[in-house]
VOLUM-58630 format. One record per residue: x, y, z of N, C-alpha, C in turn; residue in one letter. Coordinates in steps of 0.02 Angstrom, whole numbers, plus 50000, padded with zeros to 5 digits. Layout:
n.east, n.north, n.up, ca.east, ca.north, ca.up, c.east, c.north, c.up, type
X, Y, Z, X, Y, Z, X, Y, Z, A
...
***
This chain:
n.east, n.north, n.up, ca.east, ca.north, ca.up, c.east, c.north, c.up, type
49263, 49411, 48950, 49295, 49427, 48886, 49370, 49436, 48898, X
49421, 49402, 48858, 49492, 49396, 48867, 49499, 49458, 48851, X
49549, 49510, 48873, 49595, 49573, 48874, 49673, 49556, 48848, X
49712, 49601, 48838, 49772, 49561, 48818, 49806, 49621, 48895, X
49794, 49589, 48943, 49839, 49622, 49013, 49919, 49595, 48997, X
49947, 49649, 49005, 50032, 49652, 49025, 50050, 49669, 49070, X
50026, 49702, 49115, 50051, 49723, 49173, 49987, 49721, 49232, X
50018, 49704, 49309, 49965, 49703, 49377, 49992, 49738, 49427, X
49962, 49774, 49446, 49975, 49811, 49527, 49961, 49815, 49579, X
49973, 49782, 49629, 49940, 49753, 49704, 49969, 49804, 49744, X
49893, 49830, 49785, 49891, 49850, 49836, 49950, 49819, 49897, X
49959, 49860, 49943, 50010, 49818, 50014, 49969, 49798, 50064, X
49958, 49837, 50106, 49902, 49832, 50188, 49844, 49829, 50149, X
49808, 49777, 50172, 49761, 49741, 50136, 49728, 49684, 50069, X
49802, 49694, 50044, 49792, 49626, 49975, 49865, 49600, 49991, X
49914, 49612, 50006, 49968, 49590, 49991, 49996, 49551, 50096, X
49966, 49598, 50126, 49973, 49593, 50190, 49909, 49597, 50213, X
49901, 49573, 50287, 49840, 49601, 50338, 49863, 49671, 50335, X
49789, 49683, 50337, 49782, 49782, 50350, 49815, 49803, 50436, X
49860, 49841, 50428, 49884, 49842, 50492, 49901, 49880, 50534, X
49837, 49924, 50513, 49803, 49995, 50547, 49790, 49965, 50630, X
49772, 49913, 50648, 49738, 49916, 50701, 49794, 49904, 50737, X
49824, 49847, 50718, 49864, 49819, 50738, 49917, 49858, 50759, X
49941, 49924, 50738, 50005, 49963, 50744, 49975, 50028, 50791, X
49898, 50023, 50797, 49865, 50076, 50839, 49886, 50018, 50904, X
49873, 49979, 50906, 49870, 49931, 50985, 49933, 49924, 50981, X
49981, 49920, 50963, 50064, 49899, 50954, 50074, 49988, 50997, X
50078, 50018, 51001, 50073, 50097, 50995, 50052, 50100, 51076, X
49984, 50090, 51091, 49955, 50085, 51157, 50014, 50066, 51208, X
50033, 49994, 51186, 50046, 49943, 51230, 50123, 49987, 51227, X
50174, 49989, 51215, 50229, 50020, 51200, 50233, 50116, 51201, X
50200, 50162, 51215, 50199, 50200, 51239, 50131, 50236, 51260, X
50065, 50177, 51284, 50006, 50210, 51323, 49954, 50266, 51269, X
49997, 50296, 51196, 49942, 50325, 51164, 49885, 50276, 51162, X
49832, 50310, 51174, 49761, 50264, 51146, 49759, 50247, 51079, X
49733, 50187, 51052, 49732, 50181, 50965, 49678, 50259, 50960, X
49643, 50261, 50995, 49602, 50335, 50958, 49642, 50388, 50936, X
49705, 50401, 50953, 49752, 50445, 50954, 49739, 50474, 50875, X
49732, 50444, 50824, 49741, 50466, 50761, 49680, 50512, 50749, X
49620, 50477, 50773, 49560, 50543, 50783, 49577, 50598, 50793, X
49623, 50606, 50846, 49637, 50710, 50872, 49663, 50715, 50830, X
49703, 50704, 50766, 49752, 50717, 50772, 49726, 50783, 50694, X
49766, 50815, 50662, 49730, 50859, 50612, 49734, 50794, 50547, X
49686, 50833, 50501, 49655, 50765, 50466, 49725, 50769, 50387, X
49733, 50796, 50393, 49809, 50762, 50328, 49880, 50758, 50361, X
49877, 50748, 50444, 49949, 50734, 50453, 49986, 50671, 50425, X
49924, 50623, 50427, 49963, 50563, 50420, 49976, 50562, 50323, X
49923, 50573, 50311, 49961, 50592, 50241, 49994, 50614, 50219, X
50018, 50688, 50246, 50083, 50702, 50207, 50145, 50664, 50248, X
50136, 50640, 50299, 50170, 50548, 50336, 50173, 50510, 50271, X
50106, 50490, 50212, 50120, 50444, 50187, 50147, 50468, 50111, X
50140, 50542, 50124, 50166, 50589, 50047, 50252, 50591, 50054, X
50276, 50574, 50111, 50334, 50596, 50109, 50341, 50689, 50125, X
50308, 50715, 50160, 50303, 50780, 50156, 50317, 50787, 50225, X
50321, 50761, 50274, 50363, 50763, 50340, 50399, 50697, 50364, X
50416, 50707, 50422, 50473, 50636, 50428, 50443, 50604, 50511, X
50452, 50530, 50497, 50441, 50510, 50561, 50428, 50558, 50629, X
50487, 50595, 50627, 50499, 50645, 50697, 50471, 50710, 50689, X
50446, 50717, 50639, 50405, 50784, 50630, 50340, 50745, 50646, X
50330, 50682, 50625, 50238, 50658, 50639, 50243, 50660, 50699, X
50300, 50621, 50748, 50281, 50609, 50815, 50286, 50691, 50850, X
50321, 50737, 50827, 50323, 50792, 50866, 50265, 50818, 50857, X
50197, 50814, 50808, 50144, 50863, 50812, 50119, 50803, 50836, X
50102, 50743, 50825, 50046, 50710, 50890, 50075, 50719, 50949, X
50144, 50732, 50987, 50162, 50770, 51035, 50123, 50832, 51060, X
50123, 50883, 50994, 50098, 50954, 51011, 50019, 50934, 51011, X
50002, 50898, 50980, 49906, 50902, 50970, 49864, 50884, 51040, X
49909, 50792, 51061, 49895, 50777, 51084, 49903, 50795, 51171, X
49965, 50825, 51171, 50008, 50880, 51232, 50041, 50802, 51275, X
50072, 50782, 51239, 50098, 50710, 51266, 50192, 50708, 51262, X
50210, 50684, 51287, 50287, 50677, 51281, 50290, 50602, 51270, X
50341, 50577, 51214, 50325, 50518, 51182, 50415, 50513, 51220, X
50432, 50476, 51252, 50501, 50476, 51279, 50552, 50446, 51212, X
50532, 50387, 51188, 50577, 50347, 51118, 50527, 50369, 51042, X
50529, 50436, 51002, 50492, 50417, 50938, 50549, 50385, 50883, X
50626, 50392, 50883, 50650, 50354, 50840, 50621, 50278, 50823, X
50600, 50277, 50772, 50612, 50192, 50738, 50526, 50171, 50784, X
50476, 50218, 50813, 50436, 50200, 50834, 50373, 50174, 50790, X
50383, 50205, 50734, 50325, 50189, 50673, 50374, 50140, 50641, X
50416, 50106, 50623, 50456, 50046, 50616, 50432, 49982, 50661, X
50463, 49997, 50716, 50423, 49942, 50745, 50377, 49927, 50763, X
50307, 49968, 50757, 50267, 49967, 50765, 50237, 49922, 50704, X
50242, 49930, 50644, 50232, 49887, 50578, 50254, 49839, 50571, X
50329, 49828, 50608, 50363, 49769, 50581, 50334, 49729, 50648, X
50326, 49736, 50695, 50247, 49704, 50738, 50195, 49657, 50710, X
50177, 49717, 50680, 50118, 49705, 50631, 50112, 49668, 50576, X
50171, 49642, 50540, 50173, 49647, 50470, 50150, 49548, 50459, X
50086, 49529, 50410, 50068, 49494, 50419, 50054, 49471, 50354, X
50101, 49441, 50312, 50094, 49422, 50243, 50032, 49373, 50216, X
50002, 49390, 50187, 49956, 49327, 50131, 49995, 49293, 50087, X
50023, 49239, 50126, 50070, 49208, 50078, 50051, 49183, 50012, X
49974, 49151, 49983, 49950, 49145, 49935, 49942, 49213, 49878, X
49939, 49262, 49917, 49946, 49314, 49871, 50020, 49329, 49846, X
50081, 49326, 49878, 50122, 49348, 49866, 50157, 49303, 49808, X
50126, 49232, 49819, 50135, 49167, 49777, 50109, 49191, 49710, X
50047, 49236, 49698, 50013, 49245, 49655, 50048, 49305, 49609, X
50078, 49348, 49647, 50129, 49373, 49613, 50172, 49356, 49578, X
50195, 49304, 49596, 50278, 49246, 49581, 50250, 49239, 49508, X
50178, 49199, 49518, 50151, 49151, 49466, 50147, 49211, 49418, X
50133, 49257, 49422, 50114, 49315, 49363, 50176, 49337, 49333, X
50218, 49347, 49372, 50262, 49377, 49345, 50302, 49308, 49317, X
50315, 49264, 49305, 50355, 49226, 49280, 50308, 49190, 49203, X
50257, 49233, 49214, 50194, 49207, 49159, 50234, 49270, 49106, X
50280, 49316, 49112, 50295, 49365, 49089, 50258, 49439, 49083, X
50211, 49434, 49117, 50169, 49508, 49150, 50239, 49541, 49200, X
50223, 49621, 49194, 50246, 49660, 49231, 50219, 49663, 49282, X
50251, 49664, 49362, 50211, 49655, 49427, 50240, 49754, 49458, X
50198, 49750, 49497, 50186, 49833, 49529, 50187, 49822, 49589, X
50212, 49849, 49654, 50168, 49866, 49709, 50164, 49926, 49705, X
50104, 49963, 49706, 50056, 50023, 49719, 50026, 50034, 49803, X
50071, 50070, 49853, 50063, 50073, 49896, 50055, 50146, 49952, X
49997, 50186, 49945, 50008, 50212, 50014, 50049, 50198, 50080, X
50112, 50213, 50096, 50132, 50199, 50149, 50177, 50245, 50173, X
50206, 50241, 50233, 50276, 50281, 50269, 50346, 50249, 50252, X
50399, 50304, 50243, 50452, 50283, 50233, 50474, 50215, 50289, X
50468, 50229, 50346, 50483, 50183, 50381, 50477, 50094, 50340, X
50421, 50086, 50365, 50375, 50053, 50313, 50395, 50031, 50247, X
50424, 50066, 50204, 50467, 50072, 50160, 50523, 50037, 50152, X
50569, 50046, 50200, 50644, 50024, 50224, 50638, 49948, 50249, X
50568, 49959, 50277, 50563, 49873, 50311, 50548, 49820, 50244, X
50519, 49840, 50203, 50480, 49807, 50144, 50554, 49794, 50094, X
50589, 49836, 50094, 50650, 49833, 50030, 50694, 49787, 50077, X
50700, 49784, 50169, 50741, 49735, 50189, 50719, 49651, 50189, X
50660, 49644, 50149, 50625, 49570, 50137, 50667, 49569, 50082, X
50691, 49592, 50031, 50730, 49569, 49973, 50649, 49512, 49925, X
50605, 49539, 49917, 50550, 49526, 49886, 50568, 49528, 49798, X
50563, 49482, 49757, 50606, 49473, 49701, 50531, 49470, 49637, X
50458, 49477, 49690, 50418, 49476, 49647, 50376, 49525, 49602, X
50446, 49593, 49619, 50394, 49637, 49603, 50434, 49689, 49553, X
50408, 49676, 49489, 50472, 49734, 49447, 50463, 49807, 49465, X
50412, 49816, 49487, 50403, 49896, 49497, 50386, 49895, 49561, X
50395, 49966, 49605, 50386, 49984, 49641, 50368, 50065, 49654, X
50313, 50058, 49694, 50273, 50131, 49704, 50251, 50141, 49761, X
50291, 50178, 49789, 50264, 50201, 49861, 50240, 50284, 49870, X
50187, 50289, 49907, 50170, 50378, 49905, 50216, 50418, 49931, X
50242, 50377, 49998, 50322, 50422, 50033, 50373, 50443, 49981, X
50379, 50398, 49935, 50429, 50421, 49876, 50413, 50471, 49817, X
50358, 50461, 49810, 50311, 50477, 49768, 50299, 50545, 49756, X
50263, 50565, 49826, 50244, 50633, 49854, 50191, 50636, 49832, X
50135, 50568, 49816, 50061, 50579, 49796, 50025, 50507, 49818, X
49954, 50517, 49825, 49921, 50443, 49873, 49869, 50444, 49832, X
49880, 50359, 49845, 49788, 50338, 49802, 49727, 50386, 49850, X
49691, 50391, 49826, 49650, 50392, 49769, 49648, 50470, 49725, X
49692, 50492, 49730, 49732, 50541, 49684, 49752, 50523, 49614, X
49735, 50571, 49558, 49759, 50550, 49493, 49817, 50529, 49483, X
49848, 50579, 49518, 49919, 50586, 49478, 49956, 50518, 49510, X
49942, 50481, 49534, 49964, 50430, 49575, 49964, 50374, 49508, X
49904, 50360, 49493, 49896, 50305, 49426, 49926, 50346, 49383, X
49937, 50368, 49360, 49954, 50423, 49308, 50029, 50412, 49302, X
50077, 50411, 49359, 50152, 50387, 49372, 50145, 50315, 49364, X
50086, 50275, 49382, 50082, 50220, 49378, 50084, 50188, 49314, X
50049, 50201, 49287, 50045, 50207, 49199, 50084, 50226, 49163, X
50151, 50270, 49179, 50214, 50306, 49146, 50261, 50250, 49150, X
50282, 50229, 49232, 50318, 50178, 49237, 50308, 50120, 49200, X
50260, 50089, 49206, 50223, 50025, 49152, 50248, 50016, 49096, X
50235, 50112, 49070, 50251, 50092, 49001, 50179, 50066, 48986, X
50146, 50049, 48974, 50080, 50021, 48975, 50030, 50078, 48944, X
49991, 50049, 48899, 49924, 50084, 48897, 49882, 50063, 48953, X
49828, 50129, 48976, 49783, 50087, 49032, 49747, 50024, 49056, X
49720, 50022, 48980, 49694, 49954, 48985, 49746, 49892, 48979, X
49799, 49900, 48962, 49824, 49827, 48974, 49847, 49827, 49045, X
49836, 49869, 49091, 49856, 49861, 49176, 49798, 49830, 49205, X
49809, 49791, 49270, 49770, 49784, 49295, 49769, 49811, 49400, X
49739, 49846, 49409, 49746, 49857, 49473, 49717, 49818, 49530, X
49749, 49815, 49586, 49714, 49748, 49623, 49690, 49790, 49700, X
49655, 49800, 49736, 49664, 49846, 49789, 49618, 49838, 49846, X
49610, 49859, 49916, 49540, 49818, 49957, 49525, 49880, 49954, X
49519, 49942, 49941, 49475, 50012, 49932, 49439, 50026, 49884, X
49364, 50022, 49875, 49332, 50035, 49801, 49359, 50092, 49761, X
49365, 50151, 49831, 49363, 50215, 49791, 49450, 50202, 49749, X
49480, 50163, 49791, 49555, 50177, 49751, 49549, 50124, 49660, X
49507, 50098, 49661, 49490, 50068, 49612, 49465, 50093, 49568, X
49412, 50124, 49575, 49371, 50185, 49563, 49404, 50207, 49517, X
49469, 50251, 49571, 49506, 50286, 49525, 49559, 50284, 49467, X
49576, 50209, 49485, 49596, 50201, 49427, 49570, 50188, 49376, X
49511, 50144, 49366, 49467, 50133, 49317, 49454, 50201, 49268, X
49427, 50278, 49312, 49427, 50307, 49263, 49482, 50328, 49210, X
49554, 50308, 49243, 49596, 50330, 49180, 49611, 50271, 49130, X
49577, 50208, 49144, 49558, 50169, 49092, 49592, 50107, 49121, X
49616, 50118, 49188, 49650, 50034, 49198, 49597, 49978, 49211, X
49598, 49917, 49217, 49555, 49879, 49253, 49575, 49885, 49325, X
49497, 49840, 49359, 49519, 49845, 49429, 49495, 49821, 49464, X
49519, 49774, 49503, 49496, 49715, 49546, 49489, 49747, 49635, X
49423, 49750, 49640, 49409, 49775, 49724, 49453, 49697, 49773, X
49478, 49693, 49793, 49501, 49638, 49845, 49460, 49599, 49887, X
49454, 49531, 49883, 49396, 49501, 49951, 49439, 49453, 49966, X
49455, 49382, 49926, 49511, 49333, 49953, 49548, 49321, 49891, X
49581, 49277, 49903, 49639, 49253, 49837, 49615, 49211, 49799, X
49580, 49186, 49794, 49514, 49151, 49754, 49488, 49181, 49718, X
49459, 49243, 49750, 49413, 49277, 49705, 49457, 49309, 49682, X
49521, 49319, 49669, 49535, 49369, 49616, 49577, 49353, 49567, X
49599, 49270, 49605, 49622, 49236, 49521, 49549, 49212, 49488, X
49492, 49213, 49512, 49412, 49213, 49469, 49419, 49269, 49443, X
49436, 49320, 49462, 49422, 49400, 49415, 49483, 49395, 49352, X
49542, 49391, 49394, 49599, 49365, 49326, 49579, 49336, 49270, X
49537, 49274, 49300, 49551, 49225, 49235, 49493, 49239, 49162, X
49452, 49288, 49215, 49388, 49328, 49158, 49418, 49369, 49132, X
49464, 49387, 49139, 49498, 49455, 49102, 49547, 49417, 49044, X
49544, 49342, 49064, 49575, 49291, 49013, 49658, 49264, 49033, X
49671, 49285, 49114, 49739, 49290, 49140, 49751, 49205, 49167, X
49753, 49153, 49158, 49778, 49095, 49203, 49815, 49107, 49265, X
49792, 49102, 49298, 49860, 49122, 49363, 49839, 49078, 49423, X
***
């Protein structure tokens, strides 16, 4: 059944890029010997308020310092390059952005991430995306309300004319209950098939 969608919001690590958790755990190993397990010890919302913006690079590396009882010799710019390592575009997706937004839909990125991370993404000069949402800026992470909730302010948008795009059910989940649509992520195929049921050509 056609919807009248105006606006879409793509996930980053995982719809927009390879997920690049592993990849920045082994980038990490190889460049200063932490084990990728390292994030296991570590207490369970450091990295989030990492991705809330609620401490800074050198505050994360100084408590996996203290947790782990490790001396990290270089943490400047270490979660930087560790991503920009990593960073592994789906070029068909990012194409799929282009195509939407020049269809005259509003485009989003909706992203959990670190400032670092951040700085690297705004130095691509990426021209496909009218909005931008990161949790470091933010000071809130999917699958949290208040996250769609800013998402939905910015828009301008009623819920239902958004559409969210994301590889996490639960972050889908959550937007759905405040009334957006929402596309779970598998390939770029299947989700211009989910688009085009919602009545979107893309």
């Amino acid at each position: 059944m056609a919807v009248d969608i105006q606006g879409i919001a793509f996930d980053w690590g995982g719809v927009l890029i390879e997920n690049p958790a592993q990849a920045i755990a082994d980038w990490i190993l190889n460049h200063t010997g932490i084990s990728p397990e390292f994030m296991k010890h570590l207490p369970e919302d450091l990295l989030v308020k990492f991705q809330k913006g609620q401490v800074s690079e050198e505050e994360f590396w100084d408590s996996v310092e203290t947790e782990l009882e490790l001396n990290i010799s270089t943490k400047t710019g270490l979660w930087r390059s560790a991503f920009e390592a990593s960073y592994l575009p789906q070029g068909a997706m990012f194409d799929l952005v282009a195509q939407i937004q020049k269809k005259g839909l509003r485009t989003a990125i909706l992203s959990n991430t670190e400032m670092p991370a951040v700085h690297f993404f705004r130095e691509q000069n990426y021209s496909q995306f009218d909005i931008e949402l990161f949790s470091c800026e933010l000071g809130m992470a999917k699958p949290d309300r208040d996250i769609y909730e800013a998402a939905i302010e910015v828009f301008g948008l009623v819920p239902e004319k958004i559409v969210f795009i994301d590889d996490k059910p639960e972050n889908i989940e959550a937007a759905r209950v405040l009334g957006m649509r929402g596309i779970v992520f598998g390939t770029e195929e299947q989700v211009r098939g989910e688009l085009r049921e919602l009545g979107l050509q893309a």
